[in-house]
Structures are given as C-alpha cells and as structure tokens.
DSSP file (Angstrom, degrees, kcal/mol; ACC not computed):
  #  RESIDUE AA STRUCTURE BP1 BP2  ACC     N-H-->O    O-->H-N    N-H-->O    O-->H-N    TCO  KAPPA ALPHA  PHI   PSI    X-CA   Y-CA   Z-CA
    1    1 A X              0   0    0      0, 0.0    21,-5.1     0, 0.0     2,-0.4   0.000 360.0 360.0 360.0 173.1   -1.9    2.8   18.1
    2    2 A X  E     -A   21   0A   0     19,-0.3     2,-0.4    62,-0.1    19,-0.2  -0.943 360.0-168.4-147.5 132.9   -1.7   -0.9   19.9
    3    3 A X  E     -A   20   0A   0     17,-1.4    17,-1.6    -2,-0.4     2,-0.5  -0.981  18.9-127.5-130.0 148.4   -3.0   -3.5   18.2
    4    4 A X  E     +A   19   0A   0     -2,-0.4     2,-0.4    15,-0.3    15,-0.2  -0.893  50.5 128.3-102.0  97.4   -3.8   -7.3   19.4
    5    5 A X  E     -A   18   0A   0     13,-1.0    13,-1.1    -2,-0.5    15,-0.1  -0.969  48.2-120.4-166.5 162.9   -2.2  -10.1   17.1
    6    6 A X        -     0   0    0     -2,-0.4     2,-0.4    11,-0.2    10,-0.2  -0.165  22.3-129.6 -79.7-177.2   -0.3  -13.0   17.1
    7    7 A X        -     0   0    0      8,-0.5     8,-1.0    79,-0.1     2,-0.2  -0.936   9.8-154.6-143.6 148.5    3.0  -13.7   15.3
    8    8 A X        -     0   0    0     -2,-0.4    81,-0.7     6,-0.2     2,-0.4  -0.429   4.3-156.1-114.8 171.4    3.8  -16.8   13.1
    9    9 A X    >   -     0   0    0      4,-0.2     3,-0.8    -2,-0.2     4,-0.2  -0.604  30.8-124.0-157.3 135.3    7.7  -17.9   12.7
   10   10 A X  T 3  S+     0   0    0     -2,-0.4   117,-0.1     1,-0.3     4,-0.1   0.563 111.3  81.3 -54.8 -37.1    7.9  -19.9    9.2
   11   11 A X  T 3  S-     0   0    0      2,-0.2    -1,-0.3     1,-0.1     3,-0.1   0.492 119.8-110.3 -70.4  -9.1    9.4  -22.6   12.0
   12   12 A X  S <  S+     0   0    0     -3,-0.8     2,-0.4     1,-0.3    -2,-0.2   0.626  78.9 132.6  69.8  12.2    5.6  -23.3   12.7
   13   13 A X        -     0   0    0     -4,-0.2    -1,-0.3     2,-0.0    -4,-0.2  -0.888  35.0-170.9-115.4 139.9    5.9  -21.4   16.3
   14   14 A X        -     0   0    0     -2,-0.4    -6,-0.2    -6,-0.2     2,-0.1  -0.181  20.4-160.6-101.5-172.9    3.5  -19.2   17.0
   15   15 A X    >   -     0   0    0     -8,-1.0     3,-0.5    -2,-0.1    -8,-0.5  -0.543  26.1-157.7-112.0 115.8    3.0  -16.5   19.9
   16   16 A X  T 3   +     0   0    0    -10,-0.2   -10,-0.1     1,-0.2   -11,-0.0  -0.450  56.5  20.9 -88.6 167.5   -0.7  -15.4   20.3
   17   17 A X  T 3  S+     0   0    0     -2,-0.3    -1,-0.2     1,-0.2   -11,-0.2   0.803  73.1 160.8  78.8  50.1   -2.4  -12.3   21.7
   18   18 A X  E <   -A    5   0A   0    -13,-1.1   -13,-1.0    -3,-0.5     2,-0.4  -0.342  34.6-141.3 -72.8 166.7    0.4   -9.7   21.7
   19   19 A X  E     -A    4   0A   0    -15,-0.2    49,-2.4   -17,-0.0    50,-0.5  -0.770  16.3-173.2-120.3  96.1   -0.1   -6.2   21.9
   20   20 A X  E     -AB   3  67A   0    -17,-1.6   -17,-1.4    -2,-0.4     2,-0.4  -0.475   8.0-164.3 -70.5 147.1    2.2   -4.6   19.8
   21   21 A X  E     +AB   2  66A   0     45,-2.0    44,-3.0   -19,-0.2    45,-0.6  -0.996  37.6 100.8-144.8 131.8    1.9   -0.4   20.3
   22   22 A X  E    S- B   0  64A   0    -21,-5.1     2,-0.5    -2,-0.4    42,-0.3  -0.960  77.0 -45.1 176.5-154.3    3.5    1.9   17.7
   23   23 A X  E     - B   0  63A   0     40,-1.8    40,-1.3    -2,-0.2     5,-0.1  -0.890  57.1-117.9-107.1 107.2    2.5    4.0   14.8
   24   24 A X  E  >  - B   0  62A   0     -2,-0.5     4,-1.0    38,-0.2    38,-0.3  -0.034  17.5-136.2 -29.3 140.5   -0.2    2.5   11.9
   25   25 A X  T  4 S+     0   0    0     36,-2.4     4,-0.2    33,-0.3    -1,-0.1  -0.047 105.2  69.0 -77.7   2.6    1.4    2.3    8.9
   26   26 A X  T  > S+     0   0    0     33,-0.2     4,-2.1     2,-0.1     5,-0.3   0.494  99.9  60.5 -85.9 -43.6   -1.8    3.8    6.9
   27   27 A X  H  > S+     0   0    0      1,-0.2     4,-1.5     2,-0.2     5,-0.2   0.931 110.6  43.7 -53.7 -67.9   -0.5    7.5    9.2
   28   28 A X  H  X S+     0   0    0     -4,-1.0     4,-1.2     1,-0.3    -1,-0.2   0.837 111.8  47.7 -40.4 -53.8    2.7    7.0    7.3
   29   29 A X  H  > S+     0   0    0      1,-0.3     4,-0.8    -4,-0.2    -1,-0.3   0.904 115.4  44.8 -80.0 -31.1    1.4    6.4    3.9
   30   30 A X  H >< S+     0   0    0     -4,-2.1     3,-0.9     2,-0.2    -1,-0.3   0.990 114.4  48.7 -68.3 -48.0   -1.0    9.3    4.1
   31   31 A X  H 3< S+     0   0    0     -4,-1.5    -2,-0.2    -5,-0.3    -1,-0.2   0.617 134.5  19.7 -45.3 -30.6    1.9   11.6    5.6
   32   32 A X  H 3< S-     0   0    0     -4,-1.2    -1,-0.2    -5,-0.2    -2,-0.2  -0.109  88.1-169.8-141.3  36.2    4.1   10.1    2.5
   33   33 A X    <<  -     0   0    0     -3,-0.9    -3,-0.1    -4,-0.8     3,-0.1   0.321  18.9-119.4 -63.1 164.8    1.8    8.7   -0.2
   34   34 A X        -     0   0    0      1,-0.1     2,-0.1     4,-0.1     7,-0.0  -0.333  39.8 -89.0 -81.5-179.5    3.1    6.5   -3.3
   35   35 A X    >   -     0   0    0      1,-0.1     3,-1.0    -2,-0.0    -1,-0.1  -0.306  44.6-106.7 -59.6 154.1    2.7    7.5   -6.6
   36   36 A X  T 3  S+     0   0    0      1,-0.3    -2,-0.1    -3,-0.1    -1,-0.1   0.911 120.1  57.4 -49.1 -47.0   -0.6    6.1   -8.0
   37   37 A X  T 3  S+     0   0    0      2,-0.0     2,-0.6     1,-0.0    -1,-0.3   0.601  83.4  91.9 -58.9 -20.2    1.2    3.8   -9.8
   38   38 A X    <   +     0   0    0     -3,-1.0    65,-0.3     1,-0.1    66,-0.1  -0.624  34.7 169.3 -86.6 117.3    3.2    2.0   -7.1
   39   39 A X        +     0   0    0     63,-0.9    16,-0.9    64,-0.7    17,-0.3  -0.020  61.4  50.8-112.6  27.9    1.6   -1.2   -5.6
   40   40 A X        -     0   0    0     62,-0.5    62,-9.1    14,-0.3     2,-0.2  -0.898  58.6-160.1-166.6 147.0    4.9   -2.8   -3.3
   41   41 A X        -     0   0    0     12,-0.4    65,-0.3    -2,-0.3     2,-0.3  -0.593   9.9-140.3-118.6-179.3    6.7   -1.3   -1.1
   42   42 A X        -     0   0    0     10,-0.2    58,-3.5    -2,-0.2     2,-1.2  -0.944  17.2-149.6-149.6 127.5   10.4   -2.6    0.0
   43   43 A X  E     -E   99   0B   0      8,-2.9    56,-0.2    -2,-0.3     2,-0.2  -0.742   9.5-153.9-103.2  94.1   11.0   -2.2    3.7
   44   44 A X  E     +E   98   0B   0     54,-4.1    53,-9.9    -2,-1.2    54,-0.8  -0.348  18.0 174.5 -99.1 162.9   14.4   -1.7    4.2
   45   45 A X  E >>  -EF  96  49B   0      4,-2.0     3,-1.3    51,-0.2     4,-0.8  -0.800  34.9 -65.8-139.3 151.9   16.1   -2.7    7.8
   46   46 A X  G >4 S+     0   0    0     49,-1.7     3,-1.6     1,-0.3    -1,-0.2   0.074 110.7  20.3 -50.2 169.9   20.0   -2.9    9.5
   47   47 A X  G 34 S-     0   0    0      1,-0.3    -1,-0.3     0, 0.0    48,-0.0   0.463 131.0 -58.4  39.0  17.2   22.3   -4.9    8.5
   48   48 A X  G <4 S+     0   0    0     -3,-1.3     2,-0.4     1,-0.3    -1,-0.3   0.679  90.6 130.4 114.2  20.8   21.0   -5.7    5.0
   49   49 A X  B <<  +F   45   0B   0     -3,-1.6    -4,-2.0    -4,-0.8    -1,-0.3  -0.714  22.5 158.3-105.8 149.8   18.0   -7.0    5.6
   50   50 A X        -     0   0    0     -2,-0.4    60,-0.4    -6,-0.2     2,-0.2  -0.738  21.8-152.6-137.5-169.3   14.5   -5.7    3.6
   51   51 A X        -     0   0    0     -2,-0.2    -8,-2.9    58,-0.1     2,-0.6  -0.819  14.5-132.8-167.1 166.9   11.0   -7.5    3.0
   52   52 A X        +     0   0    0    -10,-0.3   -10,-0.2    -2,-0.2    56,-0.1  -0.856  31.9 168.2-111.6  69.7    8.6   -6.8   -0.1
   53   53 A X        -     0   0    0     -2,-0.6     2,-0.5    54,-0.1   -12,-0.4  -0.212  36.8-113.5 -95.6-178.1    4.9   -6.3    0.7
   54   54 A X    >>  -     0   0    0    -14,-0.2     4,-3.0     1,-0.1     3,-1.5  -0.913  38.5-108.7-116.4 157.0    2.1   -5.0   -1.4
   55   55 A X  H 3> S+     0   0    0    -16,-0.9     4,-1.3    -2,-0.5   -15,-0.1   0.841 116.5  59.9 -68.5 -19.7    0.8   -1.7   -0.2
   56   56 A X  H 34 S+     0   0    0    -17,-0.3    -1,-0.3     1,-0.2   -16,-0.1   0.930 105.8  44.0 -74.2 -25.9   -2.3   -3.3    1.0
   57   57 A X  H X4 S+     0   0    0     -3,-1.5     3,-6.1     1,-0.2     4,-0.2   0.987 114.9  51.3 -59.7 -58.6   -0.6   -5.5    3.3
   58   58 A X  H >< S+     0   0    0     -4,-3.0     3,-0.7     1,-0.3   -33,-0.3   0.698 100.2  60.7 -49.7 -12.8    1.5   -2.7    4.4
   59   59 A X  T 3< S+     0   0    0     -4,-1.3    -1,-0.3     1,-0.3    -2,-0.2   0.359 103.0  51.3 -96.0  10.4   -1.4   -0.5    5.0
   60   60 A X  T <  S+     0   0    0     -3,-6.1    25,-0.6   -35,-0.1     2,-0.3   0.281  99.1 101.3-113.6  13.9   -2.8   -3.2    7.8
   61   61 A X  E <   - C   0  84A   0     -3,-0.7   -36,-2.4    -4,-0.2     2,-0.2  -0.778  61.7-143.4-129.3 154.5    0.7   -3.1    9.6
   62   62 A X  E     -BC  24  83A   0     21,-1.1    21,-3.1    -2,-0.3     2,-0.5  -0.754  12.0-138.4 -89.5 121.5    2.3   -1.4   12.7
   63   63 A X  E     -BC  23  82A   0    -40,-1.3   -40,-1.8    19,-0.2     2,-0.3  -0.959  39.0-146.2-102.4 135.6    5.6   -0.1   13.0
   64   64 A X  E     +BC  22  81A   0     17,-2.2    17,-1.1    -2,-0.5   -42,-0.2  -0.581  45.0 157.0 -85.5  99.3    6.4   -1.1   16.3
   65   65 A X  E    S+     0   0A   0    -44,-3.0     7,-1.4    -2,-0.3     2,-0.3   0.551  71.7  38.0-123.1  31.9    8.4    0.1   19.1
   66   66 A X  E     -BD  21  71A   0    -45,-0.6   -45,-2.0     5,-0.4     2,-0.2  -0.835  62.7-149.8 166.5 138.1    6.9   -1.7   22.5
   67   67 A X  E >  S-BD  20  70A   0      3,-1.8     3,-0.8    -2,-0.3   -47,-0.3  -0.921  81.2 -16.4-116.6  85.7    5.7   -5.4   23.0
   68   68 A X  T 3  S-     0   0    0    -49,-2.4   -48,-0.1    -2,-0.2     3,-0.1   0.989 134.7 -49.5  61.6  50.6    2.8   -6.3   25.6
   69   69 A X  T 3  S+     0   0    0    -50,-0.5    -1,-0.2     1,-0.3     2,-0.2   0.176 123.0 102.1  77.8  -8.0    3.7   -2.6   27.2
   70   70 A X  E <  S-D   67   0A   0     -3,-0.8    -3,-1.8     1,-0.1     2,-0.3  -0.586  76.6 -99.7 -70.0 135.6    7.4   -3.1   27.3
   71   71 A X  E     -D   66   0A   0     -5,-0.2    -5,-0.4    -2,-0.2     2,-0.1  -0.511  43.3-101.4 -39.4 120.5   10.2   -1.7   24.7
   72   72 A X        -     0   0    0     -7,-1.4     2,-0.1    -2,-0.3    -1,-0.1  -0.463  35.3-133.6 -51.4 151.9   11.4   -3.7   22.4
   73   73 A X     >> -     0   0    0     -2,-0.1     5,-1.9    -3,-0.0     4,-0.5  -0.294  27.0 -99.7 -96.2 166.0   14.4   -4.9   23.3
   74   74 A X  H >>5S+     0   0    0      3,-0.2     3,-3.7     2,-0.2     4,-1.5   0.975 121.4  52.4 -50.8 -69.7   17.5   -5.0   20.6
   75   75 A X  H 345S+     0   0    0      1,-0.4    -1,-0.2     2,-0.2    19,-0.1   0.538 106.0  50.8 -52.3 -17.8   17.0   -8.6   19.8
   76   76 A X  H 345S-     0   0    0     -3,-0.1    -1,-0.4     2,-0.1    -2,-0.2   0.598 131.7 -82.8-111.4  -1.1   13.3   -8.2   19.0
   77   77 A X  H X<5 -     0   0    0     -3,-3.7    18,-1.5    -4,-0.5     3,-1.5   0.556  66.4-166.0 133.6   7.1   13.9   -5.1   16.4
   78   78 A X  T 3<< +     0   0    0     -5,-1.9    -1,-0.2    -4,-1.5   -13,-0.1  -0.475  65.5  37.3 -81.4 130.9   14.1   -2.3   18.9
   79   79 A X  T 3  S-     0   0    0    -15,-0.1    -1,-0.4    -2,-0.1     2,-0.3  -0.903 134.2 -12.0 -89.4  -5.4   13.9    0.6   18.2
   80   80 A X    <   +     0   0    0     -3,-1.5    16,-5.1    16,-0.0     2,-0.3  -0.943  65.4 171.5-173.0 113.4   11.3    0.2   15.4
   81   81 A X  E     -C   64   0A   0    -17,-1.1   -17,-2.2    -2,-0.3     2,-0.9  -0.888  29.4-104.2-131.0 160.0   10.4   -2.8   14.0
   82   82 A X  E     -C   63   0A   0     11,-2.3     2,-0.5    -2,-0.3   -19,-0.2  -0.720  22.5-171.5 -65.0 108.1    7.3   -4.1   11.2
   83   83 A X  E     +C   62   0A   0    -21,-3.1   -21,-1.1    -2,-0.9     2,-0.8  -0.904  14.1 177.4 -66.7 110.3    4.1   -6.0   12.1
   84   84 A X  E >   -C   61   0A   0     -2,-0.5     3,-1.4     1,-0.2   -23,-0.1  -0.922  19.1-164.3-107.4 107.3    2.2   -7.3    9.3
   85   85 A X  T 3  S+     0   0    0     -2,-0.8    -1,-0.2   -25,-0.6   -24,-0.1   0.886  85.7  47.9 -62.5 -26.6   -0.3   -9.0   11.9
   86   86 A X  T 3  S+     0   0    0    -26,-0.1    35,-0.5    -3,-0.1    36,-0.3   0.400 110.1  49.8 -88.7  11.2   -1.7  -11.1    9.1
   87   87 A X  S <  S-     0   0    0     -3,-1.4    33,-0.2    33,-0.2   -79,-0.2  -0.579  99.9 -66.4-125.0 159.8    1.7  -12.5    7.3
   88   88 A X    >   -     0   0    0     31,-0.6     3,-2.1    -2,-0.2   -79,-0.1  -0.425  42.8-111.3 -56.3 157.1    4.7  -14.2    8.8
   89   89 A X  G >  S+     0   0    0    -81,-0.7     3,-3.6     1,-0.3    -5,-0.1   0.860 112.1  70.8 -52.7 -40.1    7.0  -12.4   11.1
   90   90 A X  G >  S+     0   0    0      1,-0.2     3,-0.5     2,-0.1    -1,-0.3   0.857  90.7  61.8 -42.1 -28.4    9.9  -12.5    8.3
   91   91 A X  G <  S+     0   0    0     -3,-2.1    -1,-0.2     1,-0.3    -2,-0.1   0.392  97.4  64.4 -92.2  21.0    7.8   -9.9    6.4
   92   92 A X  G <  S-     0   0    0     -3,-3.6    -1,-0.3   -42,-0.1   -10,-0.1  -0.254  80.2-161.9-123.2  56.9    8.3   -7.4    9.5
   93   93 A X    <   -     0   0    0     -3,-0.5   -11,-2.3   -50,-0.1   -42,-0.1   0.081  11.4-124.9 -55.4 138.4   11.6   -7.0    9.3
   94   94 A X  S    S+     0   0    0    -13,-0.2   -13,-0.2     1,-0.1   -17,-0.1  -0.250  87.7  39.1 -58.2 158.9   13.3   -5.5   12.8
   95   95 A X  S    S-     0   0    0    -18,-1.5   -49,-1.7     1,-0.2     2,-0.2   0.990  76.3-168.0  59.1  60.0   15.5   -2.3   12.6
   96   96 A X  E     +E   45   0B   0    -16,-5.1   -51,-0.2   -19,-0.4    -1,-0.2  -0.641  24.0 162.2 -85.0 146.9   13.4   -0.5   10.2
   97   97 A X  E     -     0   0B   0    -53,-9.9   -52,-0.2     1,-0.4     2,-0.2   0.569  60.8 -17.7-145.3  13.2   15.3    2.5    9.0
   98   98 A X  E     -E   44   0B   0    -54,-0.8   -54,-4.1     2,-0.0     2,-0.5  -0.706  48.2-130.6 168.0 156.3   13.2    3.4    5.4
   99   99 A X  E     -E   43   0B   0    -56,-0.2     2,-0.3    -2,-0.2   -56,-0.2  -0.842   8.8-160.7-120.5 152.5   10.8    2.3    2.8
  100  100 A X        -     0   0    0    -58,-3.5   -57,-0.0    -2,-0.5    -2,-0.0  -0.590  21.2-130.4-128.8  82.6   11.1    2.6   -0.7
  101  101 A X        -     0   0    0     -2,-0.3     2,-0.5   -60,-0.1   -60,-0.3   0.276  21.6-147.0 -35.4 135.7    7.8    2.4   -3.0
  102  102 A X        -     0   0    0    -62,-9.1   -63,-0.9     1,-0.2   -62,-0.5  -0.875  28.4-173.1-108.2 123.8    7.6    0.0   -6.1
  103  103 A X  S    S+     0   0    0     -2,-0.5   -64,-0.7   -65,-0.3     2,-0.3   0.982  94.7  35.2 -77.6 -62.1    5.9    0.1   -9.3
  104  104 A X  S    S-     0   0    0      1,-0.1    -1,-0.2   -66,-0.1   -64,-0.1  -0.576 102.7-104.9-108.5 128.4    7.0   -3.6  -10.1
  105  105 A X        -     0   0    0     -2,-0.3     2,-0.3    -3,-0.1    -1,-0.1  -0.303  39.4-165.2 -58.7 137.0    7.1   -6.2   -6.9
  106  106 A X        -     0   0    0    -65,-0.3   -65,-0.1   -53,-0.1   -55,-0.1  -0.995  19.9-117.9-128.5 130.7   11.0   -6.8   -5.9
  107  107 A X        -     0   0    0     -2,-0.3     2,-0.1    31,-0.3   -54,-0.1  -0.358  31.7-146.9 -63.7 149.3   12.0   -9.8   -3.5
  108  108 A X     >  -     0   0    0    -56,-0.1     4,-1.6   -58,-0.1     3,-0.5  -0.111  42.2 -59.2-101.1-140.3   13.7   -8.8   -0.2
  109  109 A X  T >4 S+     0   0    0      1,-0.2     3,-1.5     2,-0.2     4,-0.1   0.952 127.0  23.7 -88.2 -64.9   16.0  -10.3    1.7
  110  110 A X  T 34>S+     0   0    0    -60,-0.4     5,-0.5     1,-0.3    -1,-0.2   0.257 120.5  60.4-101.3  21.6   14.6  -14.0    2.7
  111  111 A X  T 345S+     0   0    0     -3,-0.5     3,-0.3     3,-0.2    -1,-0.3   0.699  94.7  53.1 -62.3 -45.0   12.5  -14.0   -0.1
  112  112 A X  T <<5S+     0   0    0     -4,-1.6    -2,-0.2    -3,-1.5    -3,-0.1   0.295 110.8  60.4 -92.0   4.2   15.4  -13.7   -2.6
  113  113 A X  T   5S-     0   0    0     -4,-0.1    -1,-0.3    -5,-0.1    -3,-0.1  -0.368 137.7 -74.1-130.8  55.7   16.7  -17.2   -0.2
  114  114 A X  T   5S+     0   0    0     -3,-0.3    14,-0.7     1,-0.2     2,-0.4   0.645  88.4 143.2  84.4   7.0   13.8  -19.2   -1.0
  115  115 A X  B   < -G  127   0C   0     -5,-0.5    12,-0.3    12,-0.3    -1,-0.2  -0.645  62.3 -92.5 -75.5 129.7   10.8  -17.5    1.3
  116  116 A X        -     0   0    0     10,-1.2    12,-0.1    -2,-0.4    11,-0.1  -0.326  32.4-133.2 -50.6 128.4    7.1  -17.3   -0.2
  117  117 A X  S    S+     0   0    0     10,-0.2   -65,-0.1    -2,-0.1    -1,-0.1   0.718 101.4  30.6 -75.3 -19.0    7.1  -14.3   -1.6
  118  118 A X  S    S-     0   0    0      8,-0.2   -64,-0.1     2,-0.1    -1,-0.1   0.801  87.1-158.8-122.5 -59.5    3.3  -13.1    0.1
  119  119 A X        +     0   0    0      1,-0.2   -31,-0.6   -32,-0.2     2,-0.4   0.989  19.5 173.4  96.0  62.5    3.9  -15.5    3.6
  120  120 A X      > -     0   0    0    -33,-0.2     5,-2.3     1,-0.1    -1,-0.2  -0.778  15.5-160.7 -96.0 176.8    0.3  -15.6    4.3
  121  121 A X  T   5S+     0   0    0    -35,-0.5    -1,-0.1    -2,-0.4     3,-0.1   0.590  88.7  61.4 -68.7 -54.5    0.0  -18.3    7.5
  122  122 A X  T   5S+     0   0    0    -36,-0.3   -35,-0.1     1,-0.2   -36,-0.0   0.052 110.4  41.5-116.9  -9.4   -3.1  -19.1    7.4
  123  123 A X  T   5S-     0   0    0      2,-0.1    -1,-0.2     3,-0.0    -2,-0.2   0.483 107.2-121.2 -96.1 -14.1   -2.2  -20.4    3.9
  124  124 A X  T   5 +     0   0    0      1,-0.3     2,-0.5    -3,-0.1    -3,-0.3   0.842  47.7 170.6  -0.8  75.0    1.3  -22.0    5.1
  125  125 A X      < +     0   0    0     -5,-2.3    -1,-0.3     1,-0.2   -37,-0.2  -0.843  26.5 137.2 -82.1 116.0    3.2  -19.5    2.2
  126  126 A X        +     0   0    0      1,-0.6   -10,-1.2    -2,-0.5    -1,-0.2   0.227  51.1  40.3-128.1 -92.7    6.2  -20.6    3.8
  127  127 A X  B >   -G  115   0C   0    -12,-0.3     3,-0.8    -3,-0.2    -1,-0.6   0.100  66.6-130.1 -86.5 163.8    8.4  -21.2    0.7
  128  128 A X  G >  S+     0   0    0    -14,-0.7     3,-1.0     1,-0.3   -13,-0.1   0.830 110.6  66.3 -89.6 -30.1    9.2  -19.7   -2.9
  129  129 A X  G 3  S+     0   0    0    -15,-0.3    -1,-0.3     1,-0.3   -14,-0.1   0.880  96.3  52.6 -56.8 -33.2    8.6  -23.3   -4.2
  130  130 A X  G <  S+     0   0    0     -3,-0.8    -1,-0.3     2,-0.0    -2,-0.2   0.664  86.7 127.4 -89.0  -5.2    4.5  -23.2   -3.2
  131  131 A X    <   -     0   0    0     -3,-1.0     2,-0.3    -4,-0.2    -4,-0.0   0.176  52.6-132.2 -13.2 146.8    4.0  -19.9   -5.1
  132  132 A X    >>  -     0   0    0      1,-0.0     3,-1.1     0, 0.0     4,-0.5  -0.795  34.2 -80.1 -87.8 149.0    1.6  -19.5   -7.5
  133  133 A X  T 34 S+     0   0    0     -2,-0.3    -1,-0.0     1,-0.2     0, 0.0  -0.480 121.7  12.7 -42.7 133.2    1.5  -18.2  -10.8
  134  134 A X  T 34 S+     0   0    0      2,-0.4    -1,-0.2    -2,-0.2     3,-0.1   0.953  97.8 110.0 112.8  55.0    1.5  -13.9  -10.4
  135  135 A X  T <4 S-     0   0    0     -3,-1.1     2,-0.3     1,-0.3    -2,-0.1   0.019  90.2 -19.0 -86.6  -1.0    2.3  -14.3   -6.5
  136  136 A X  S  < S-     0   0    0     -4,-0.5    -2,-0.4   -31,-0.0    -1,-0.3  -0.967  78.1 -89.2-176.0 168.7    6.0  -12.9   -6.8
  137  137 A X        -     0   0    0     -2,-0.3     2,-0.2     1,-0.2    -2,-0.1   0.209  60.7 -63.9 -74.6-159.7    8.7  -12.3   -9.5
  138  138 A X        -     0   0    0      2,-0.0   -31,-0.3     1,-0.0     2,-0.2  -0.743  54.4-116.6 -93.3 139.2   11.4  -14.6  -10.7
  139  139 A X        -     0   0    0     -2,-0.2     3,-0.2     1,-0.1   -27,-0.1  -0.439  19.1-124.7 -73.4 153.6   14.3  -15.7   -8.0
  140  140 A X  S    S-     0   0    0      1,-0.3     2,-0.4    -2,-0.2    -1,-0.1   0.540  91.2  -2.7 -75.8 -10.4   17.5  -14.6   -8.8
  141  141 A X  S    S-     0   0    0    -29,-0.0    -1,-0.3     0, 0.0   -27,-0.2  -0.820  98.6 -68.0 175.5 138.3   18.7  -18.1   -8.6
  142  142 A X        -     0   0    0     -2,-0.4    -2,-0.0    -3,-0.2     0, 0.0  -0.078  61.7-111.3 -39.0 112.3   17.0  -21.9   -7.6
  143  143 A X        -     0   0    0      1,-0.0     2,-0.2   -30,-0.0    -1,-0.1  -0.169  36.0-119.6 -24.2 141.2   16.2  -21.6   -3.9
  144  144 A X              0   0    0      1,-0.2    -1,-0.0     0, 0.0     0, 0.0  -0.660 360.0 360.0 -94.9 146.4   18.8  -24.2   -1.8
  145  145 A X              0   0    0     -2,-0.2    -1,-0.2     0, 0.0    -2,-0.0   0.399 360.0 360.0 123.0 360.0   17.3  -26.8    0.1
C-alpha cells in the first residue's frame, strides 16, 4: 500500500506530503491477530529500541520499506521501518524486526526516557510530564530534564 502523510519530529520539524509504500499494518494483524484481550502492542526494533502503541493506532500504520518511491536508506530505518501517520515519528521505530501484543500498555524505549506515552501532534504529546491520567503506565523512574 502507499500512503500520503507527513512526519512530526518531537523537535517541532515537520516533513509534509510523503508517500511512504509498504505493507498496512491491519494485513499483518489479520494474518497474526492478538488475543481478544490484548489492546498494545510493543514494536520491537535493532539495537534496543521498541515503541508502545494501542492496537488502534497500530492498525492505521504502515510498515515501510520505500520513501517518495525510493528505498529507505539505512539511516531512515531501511529495510522496514513504522509509520504511525497520525503520531510522532518516535512511535515508528526504524529497523523493525517483531511485535509483541500486550494485555496491559508497556513503555518503549523513549517513552521509558521521558516521551508522551500516546505522542499525538496535533495535541503536542511530546513529553511524559503532559500525560493525563489513564494515558500511559508509571515511569520506571522521574523523567531527566
């Protein structure tokens, strides 16, 4: 599939009108469905890196392997990276290499350092500090900063 959407950076830089091409992430979850019970997924990625979604997000996201008709490149996630077009980029981590279904939400990787745990945009969920009650679990330890 190809889809049309911008990417946010937490940094407040944007790039709009990409065309990301890869495989919907709804194909996957029907091909692999969760348990009834599970409502987060944890996307895990190289070198140690995850992100945390709720299955609904994850079921509007692309995994990725081609940019505006191009590969991705190493640096941009290549071979297979997330889009969740409506979230910030952190919650697509590059270098996806499995997902692991949750009954109970778990932070991932720049969540568990002080990221908004949901990282909507369009809200500015940048940080664990603007949370709301029942948007994400307890940090393992006082965000820095």
């Amino acid at each position: 599939t190809t889809v049309t959407a911008d990417f946010h950076c937490v940094t407040k830089h944007s790039v709009l009108g990409l065309r990301w091409s890869g495989v919907a992430a709804s194909g996957l979850l029907a091909l692999a469905p969760p348990a009834p019970e599970a409502r987060h997924v944890l996307v895990w990625a190289d070198r140690g890196y995850s992100a945390n979604l709720r299955l609904d997000d994850l079921r509007q996201a692309v995994f990725v392997h081609s940019v505006d008709g191009e590969p991705l490149r190493p640096e941009r996630g290549w071979p297979l990276r997330l889009v969740v077009p409506h979230l910030y980029g952190w919650k697509g981590p590059k270098w996806v290499r499995g997902l692991e279904y949750l009954v109970e939400d778990r932070r991932g990787f720049w969540e568990e350092r002080g990221y908004h745990n949901v990282g909507d945009p369009w809200l500015e969920q940048r940080y664990s500090y603007q949370e709301q009650p029942g948007e994400g679990p307890p940090l393992p330890h006082p965000p820095r900063g």
